[in-house]
N, C-alpha and C positions, 0 to 999 in steps of 0.2 A: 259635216263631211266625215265620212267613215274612213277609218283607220286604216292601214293596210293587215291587220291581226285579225280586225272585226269582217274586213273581207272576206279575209281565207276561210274564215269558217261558217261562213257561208254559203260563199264558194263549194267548199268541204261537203257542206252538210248537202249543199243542193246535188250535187254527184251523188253521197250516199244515198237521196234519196231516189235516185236513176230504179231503172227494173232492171237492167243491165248487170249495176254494180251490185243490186240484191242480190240477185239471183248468184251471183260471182263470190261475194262473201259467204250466202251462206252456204253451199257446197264444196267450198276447200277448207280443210281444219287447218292450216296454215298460213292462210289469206281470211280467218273469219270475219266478222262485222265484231267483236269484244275487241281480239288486236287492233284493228283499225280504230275503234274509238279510246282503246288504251292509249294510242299513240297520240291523236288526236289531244288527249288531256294531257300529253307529255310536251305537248310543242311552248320551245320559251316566249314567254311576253316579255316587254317593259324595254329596258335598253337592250339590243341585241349587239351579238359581236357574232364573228365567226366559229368562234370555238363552242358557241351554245348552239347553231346548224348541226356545226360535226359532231355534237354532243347528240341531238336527237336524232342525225342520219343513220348514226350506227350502234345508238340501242335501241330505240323504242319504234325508228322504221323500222333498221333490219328485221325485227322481227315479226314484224308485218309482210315485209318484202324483201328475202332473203337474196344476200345480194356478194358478191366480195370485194368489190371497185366501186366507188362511186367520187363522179365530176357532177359538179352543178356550177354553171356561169350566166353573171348577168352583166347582158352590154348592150348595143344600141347599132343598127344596122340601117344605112345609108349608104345610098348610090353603088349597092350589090355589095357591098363590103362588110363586114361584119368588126368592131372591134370592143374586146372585151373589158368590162371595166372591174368585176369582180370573179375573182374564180377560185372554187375548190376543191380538192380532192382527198378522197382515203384510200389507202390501200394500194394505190399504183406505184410504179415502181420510179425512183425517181429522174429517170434516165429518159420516162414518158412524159412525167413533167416540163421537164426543161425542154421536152420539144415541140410543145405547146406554143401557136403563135398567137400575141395579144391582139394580132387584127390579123385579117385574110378575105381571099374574095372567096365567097358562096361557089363560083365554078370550082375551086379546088377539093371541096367537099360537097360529094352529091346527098350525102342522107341529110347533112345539115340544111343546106339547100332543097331539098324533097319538103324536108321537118317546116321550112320557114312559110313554101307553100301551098300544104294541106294544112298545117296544123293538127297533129294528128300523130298520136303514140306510134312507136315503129319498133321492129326488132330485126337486129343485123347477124347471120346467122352464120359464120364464116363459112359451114358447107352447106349451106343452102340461099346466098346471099341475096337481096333483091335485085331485081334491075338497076335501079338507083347510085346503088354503093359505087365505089370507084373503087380502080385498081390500088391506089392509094391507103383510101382507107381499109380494106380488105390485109393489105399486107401489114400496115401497123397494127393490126388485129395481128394475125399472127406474130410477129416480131416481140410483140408485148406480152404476148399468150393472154390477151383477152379475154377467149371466151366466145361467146356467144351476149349482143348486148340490148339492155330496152332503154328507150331514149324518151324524152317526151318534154314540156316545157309550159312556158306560157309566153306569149306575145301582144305587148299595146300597143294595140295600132297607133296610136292619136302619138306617142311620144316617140314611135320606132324602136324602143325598149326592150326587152323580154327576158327569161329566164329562161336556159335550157338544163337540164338534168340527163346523165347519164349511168345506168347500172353497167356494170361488165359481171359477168361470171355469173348470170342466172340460169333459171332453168330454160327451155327451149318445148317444152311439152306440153305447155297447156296458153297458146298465146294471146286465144280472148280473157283469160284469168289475166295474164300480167297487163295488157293493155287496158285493162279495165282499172287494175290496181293503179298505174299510170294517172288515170286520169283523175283517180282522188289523191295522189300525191301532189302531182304536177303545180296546183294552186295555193299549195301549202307552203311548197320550197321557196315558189314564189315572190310569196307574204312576205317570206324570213328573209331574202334576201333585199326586198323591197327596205327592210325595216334598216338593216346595213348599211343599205344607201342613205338614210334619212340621218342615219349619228353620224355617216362622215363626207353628209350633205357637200356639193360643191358649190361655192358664190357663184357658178358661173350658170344660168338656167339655159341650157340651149331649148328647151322647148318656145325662150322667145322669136328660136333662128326658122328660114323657111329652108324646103327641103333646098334649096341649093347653095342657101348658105353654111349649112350643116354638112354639104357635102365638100364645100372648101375645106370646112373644118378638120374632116376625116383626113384631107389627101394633107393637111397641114400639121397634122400632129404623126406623121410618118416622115416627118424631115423635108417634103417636096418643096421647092421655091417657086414661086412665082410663073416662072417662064416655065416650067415643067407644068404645073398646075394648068397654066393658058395650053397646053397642047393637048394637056388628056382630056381636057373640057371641050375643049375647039371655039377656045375664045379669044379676046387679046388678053395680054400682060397690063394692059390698063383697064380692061374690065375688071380682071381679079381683083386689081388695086383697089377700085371701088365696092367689089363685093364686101373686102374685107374691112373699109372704114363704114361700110353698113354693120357689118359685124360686130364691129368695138364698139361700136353706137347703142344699138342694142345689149348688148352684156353691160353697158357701163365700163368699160376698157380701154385703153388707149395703144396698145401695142401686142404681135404676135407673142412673144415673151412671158405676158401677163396669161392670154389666153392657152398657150400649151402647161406652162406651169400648175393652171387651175386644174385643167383637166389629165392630166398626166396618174 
């Protein structure tokens, strides 16, 4: 079984070799195909941490992809709701940080929501916004002084997993260049954030939970009891009961306790 490192570049390579991202490399000197593969040889192997991400987001991409913000977050979305397990940023201001929610429903953000599905690089353009965007997110663009942003990620389907990445402060002029650029990064960030998850792997594999037990799981690591959970499901309080001694079943558990702890 391949690695998630031996993916990426792969992955990488198979993009490079698009006619798309050709043709996008070799007519910008600031986007060439040499940066792109400089970077490429700069990306860390072996044990990763986050500080060896942020180490390659802001020298050897930036200058592939010039950029002055960048968020990248990997988590896991069930029953419309998105909740993050990893996330980092450079450059924002910390006041944007901390207003950063660890889960939230997909309705309150439409580009995220748009992003989850097309699958598909996007750019948020605060005077020229999409359809998409909300009144929300348009004003935390301004409030932040954002910019102008490109966003892009990756998504597995089979585990509901994904990595999203986000630039603030690009350029706005040339936006099949960045969305192209996008798409040979996107698989990369990935990898590395894939690889994070693997050293500080959790005992608890939900991939053995089905989606409606994963989706207890969600409304259970937000503090909800029981009888709240039977209402927004539209079930009883003794169905739940049973969802949830399926639950422990499967993870090898025996109690709520155990199971937020894990995943917390």
């Amino acid at each position: 079984m391949r690695d998630p490192w031996t993916c990426s570049r792969m992955n990488a390579a198979s993009v490079l070799r698009s006619d798309e991202a050709e043709r996008v490399l070799a007519d910008r000197s600031d986007r060439n195909l040499k940066a792109w593969i400089e970077a490429l040889n700069a990306v860390p192997s072996g044990s990763m941490t986050e500080a060896d991400i942020l180490s390659w987001v802001e020298g050897p991409l930036r200058r592939f992809f010039p950029f002055q913000r960048f968020l990248g977050g990997y988590g896991r979305l069930s029953g419309g709701r998105i909740r993050m397990r990893n996330l980092l940023t450079s450059g924002h201001q910390p006041d944007f940080v901390a207003s950063l929610e660890d889960a939230f429903d997909l309705t309150l953000r439409g580009c995220f929501a748009w992003w989850v599905q097309n699958r598909a690089a996007f750019i948020l353009d605060p005077e020229h916004p999409p359809a998409f965007a909300t009144d929300r997110e348009l004003e935390e663009i301004r409030h932040f002084s954002l910019g102008v942003i490109a966003a892009h990620g990756v998504i597995d389907p089979f585990a509901n997993t994904g990595t999203y990445i986000s630039f603030s402060g690009v350029t706005a002029d040339d936006p099949v260049n960045t969305r192209a650029s996008l798409n040979l990064i996107a698989p990369v960030l990935h990898a590395l954030f894939l690889a994070t998850e693997q050293v500080a792997k959790s005992p608890i594999d939900l991939a053995r939970l089905t989606d409606r037990q994963r989706q207890l799981v969600d409304l259970a690591l937000i503090g909800l009891p029981d009888k709240t959970i039977a209402s927004r499901l539209g079930i009883s309080e003794h169905t739940v009961g049973n969802h949830f001694r399926g639950i422990y079943d499967r993870l090898g558990i025996s109690k709520r306790s155990q199971l937020i702890a894990a995943l917390k």
